[in-house]
N, C-alpha and C positions, 0 to 999 in steps of 0.2 A: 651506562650499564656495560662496560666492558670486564670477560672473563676469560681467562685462557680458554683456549681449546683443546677438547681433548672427550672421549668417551664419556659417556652420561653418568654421573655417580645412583643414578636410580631411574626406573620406569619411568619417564617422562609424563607420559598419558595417565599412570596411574596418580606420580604427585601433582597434579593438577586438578584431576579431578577430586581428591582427597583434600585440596584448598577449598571445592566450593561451599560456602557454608551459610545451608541453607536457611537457618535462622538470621545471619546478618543480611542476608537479599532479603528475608520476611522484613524484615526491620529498615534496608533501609529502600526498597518498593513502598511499603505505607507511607516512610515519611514523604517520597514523593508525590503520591495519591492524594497526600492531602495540603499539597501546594496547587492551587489555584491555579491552570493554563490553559482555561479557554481559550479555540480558535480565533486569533486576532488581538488577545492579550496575553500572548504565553511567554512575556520578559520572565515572570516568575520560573516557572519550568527552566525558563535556556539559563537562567542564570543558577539554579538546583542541581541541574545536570552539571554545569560548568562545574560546579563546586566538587560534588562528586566528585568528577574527574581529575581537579585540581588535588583531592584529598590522597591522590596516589599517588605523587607527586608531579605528576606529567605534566605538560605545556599546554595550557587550553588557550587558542582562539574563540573571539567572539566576530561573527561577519553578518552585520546586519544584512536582510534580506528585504527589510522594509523598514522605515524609520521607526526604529526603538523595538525592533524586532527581530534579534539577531539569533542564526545557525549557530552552534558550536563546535568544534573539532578540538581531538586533540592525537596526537603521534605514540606510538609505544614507544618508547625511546631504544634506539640500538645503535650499537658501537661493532665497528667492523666495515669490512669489505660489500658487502650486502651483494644488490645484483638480482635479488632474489625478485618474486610476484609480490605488489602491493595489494591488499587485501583492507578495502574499506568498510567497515561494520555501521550499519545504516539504521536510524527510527525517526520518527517526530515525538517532540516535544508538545505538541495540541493534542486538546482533546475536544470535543463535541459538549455545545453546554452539558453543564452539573443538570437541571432542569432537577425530574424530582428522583434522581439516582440515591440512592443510600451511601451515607454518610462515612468517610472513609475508619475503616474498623479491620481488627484483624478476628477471624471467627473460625478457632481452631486451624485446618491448616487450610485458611484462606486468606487473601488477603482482599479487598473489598471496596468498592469506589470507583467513581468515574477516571478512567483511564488505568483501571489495575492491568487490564489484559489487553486496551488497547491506547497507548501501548508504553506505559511507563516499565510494566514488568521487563518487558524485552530489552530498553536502555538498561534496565539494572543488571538484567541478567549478563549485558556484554560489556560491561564496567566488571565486573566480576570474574567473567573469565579471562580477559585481558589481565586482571593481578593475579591471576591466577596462574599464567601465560608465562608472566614478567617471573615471580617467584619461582617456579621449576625449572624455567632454563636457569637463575643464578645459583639453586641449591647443583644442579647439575654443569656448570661452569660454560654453557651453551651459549649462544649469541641466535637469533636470526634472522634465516636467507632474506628477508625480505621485510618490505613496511607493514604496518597493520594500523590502520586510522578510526577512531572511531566518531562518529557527527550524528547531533541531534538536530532536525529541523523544524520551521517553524510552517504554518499555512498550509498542513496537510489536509486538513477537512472540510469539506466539501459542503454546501457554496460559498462560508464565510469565505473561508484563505480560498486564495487564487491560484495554490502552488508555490507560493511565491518562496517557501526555503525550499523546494525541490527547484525550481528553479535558477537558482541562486546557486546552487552546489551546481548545476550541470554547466554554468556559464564556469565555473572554477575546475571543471574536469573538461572540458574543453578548450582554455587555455591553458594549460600545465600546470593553473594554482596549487588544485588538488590531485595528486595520483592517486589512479587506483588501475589495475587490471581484473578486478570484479569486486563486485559489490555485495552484503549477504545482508537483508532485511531484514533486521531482528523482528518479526512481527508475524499473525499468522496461524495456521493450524501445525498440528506436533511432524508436519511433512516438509518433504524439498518441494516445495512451490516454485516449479521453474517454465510454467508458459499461462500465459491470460489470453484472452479473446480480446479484441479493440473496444472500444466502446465509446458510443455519445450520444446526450440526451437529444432526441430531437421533438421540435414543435411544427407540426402542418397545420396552417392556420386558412380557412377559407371564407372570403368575405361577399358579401351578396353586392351587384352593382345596383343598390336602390338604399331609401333612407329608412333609420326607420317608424312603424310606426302604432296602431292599433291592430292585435290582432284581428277583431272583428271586420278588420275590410278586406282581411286574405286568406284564399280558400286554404287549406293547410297544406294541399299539393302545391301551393306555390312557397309555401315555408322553407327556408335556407337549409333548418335544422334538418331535415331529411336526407340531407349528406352524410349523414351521420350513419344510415344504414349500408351507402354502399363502401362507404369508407372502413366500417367495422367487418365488410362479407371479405374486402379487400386485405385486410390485416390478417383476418383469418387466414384465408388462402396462403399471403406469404409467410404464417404462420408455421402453417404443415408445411409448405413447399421446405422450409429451413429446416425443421426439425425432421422429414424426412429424409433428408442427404445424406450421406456417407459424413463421417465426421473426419475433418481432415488435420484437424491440430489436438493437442494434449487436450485441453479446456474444453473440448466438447464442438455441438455443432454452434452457428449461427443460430440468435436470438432475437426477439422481438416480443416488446409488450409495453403496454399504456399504464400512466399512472396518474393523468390528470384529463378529465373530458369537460369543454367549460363551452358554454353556449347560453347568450341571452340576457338580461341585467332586470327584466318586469315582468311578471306573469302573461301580461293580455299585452307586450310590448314585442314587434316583430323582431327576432333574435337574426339580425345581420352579420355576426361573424360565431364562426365556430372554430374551436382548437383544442388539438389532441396534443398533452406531449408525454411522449414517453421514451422508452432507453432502446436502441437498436446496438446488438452485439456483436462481430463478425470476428473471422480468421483467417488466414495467409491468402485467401482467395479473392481476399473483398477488401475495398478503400473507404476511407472515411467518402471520399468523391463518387465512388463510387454506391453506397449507402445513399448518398444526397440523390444523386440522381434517380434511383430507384423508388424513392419514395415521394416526387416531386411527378414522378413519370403516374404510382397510383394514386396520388391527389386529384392529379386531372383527370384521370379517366374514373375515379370516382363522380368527381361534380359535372363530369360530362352525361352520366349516366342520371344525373336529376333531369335532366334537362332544362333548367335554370340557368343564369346569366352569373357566372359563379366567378370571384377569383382566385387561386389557390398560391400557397408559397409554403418552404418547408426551410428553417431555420436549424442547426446542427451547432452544441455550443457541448463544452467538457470532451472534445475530442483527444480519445489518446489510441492509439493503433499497438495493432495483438503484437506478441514475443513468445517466442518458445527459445529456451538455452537446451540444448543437446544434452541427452544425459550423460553424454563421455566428458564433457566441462570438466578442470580442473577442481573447478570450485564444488560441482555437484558430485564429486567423489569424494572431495575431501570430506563435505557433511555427509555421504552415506558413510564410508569408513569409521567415523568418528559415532552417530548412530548405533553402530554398531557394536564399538567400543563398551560405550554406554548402556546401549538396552539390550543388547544381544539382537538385534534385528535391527537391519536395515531400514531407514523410512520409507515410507510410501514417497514416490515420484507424481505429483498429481498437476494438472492443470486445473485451472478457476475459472468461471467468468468476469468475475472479477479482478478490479482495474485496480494500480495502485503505484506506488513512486516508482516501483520496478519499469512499469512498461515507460516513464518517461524515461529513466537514466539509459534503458536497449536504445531506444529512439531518438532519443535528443541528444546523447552526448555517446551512444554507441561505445556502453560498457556493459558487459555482459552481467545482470545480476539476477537472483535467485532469491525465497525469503524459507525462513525456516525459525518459527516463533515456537513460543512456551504453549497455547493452545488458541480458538480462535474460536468461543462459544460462547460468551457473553457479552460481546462487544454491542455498544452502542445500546444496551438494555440498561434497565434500570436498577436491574442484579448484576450490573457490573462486576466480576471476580477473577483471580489469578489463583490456581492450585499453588502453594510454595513448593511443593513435587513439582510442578511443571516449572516453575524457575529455577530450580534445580538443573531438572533435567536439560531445560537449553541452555544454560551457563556451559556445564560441563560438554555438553558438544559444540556450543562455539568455541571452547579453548581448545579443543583437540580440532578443531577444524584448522584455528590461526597454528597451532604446530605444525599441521600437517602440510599447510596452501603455503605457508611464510614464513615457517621455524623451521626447523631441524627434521622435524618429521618427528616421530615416537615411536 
C-alpha cells in the first residue's frame, strides 16, 4: 500500500466512517454466529476469522496455541518509514457451549446467537474498521505512522480453555514476535473499560480428624458441619469490612462471595469434610498471596471456634491480579476522541470487577490494554444478541481510534 504524500484529499474520519456498512457487518457477524466454536473446538471460528481476514487481502497467520488449536493475526499492510505506535486490535474466537441458546437468526436490527455479542460482533466490527482504515488513507494518498495488528484467540472461556490463546500471544509479545505498544479489546460495554479488580476462585476446604460414620452415635455438637456457622459469621464480617473501605481503584472496592457450599455424601452419614468455594476480588492494595493468607488465617480461627479437632486449607486457582491504564494513555484518548467523533459524547471511563485477557496481557507481558466493545448485555444468556447499531457504532470508532493512535491522525 504505498501512496505519495501529501494533504488529505478529504475528511479522513469522516471517509471512514462513511465506509462502515452496517448491513455487510449484519451479514457477515451472522455468518459467523453460525459457525460452530466452542471452547476447545474453535478450529472452525480461527479458521472463519482467518478467512475474513484474508478476504481483504491482508497476510493471515495461524499460531497454534494448542494442537489443532490456532490464534490468528494478521498486519494492516504499510509502506513507508513508519516509527510510529503499534496498535494491536484484540478478541477470542470461543464461545461458551450453544447449550439451549437460540439459533443463529437475524431479527430485525438484531443479530442473534451464541457469541453474537460475546464476542464474534466485536472480531467483525474490527475487520471492518481496519478496511475501512486501509480505504481512506488510499482515497486520501496517506500512509501510517505506525503498525496496527489485528488477532483472534483461542481458550478464552472459563474452565474449558486454560487461556491457553491469551497465553500464547503474551509469550509472542514478550519475545518480540508480536509488537504491540497497547492493546484495544474489542469486546465489552459501549465504554473505555480501562481498570479490573484482581481476581481468584478460591476453595476453604476443612476436614474433621476422625472417620466417618453413623450419625446416631454423634451428638450434633460434635458434628464437623457446624464450621459452617462461624465460617459464614466470618465471611460476613470480611464482607462489610471490604465493602466498607474507601474504594481505592476505578473497578470499585474489594469483594467477596460464595457460590458453592458442599458438605457430607448420606443423610444419617457423619459429614467429615466441608467446602466453600467461591470468588475473592481485590485492588492495587491486596495480592493474590496475600488474599491466600487472609483467608487461611479465617479458616482456622473459624474451626478453632467449634472447638473440634478440625483441619483447614484454602486452595486459590484462576488467579489473575487487578490493572488500571491511566486515563491520560495514549490509547484511552484516542478511543475517547474518536467517541466523540461518533456519538458526540465521550464514553464513559469505567472500571469492572471483572477479569478478562486485559488484566493478563498488563501483567504478563506488560502491555498496557484497555477494551471498548459494541455492548455487553446479553452475553453468556440464552438470548444471546448484537444491536447492528452497536456494531456499527464500534467499527466506526475503532477506525478513527487506529487513525488517530497509528495513522495520520484525522
Amino acid at each position: 500500500m504505498s501512496y505519495p504524500s501529501g494533504p488529505p484529499v478529504a475528511d479522513l474520519a469522516a471517509t471512514a466512517i462513511s465506509l462502515i456498512d452496517p448491513e455487510a457487518l449484519a451479514r457477515d457477524c451472522l455468518e459467523f454466529v453460525a459457525v460452530r466454536s466452542e471452547t476447545g473446538s474453535e478450529t472452525p471460528g480461527s479458521q472463519f476469522f482467518a478467512d475474513l481476514l484474508r478476504r481483504e487481502g491482508w497476510d493471515v497467520e495461524l499460531d497454534e496455541a494448542a494442537p489443532g488449536r490456532p490464534n490468528v493475526y494478521a498486519r494492516l499492510p504499510r509502506d513507508g518509514a513508519g516509527g510510529g505506535p503499534c496498535l494491536l486490535l484484540n478478541g477470542h474466537v470461543d464461545t461458551i457451549p450453544i447449550g439451549a441458546s437460540w439459533p443463529p437468526r437475524r431479527e430485525g436490527g438484531w443479530v442473534c446467537g451464541r457469541g453474537a455479542e460475546d464476542m464474534k460482533g466485536g472480531l467483525v466490527a474490527m475487520v471492518h474498521a481496519a478496511r475501512a482504515v486501509q480505504e481512506s488513507l488510499r482515497r486520501a494518498r496517506l500512509t501510517p505512522r505506525g503498525d496496527v495488528y489485528l488477532s483472534g484467540v483461542v481458550g478464552h472461556e472459563t474452565p474449558v480453555g486454560k487461556k491457553e490463546g491469551p497465553l500464547r500471544l503474551i509469550e509472542r509479545l514478550r519475545s518480540g514476535a508480536q509488537p504491540a505498544d497497547a492493546i484495544l479489546v474489542c469486546e465489552g460495554p459501549a465504554a473505555i473499560w480501562r481498570a479490573s479488580l484482581g481476581s481468584a476462585l478460591f476453595t476453604v476446604t476443612v476436614d474433621a480428624n476422625r472417620p466417618p460414620i453413623h450419625t446416631s452415635r454423634v451428638p450434633f455438637g460434635e458434628n464437623p458441619v457446624r464450621v459452617l456457622g462461624p465460617l459464614m459469621a466470618a465471611l460476613d464480617a470480611l464482607d462489610a469490612r471490604l465493602s466498607g473501605a474507601p474504594a481505592t481503584h476505578l473497578a470499585g472496592p474489594d469483594r467477596v462471595n460464595l457460590g458453592i457450599v458442599h458438605a457430607g455424601d448420606y443423610p444419617n452419614r457423619l459429614p467429615v469434610r466441608v467446602q466453600l468455594t467461591g470468588t475473592r476480588r481485590w485492588g492495587p492494595t491486596q495480592t493474590a498471596a496475600g488474599v491466600k493468607e487472609e483467608l487461611e488465617t479465617l479458616a482456622r480461627e473459624a474451626a478453632a471456634a467449634t472447638g473440634l479437632d478440625l483441619r483447614t486449607a484454602v486452595e486459590l486457582e484462576g488467579i489473575r491480579e487487578p490493572f488500571e491504564i491511566a486515563t491520560d494513555h495514549p490509547l484511552v484518548g484516542a478511543v475517547r476522541r474518536a467517541g466523540e467523533r461518533v456519538t458526540g459524547a465521550a464514553p464513559d471511563e469505567i472500571g469492572l470487577p471483572l477479569v478478562g485477557d486485559a488484566s493478563l496481557y498488563v501483567n504478563a507481558a506488560a502491555v498496557p490494554a484497555i477494551y471498548y466493545g459494541p455492548e455487553y448485555r446479553t452475553a453468556h444468556s440464552d438470548d444471546e444478541r448484537v444491536a447492528v447499531a452497536d456494531l456499527a457504532r464500534a467499527a466506526r470508532i475503532y477506525a478513527l481510534t487506529i487513525l488517530d493512535y497509528a495513522g495520520p491522525g484525522y
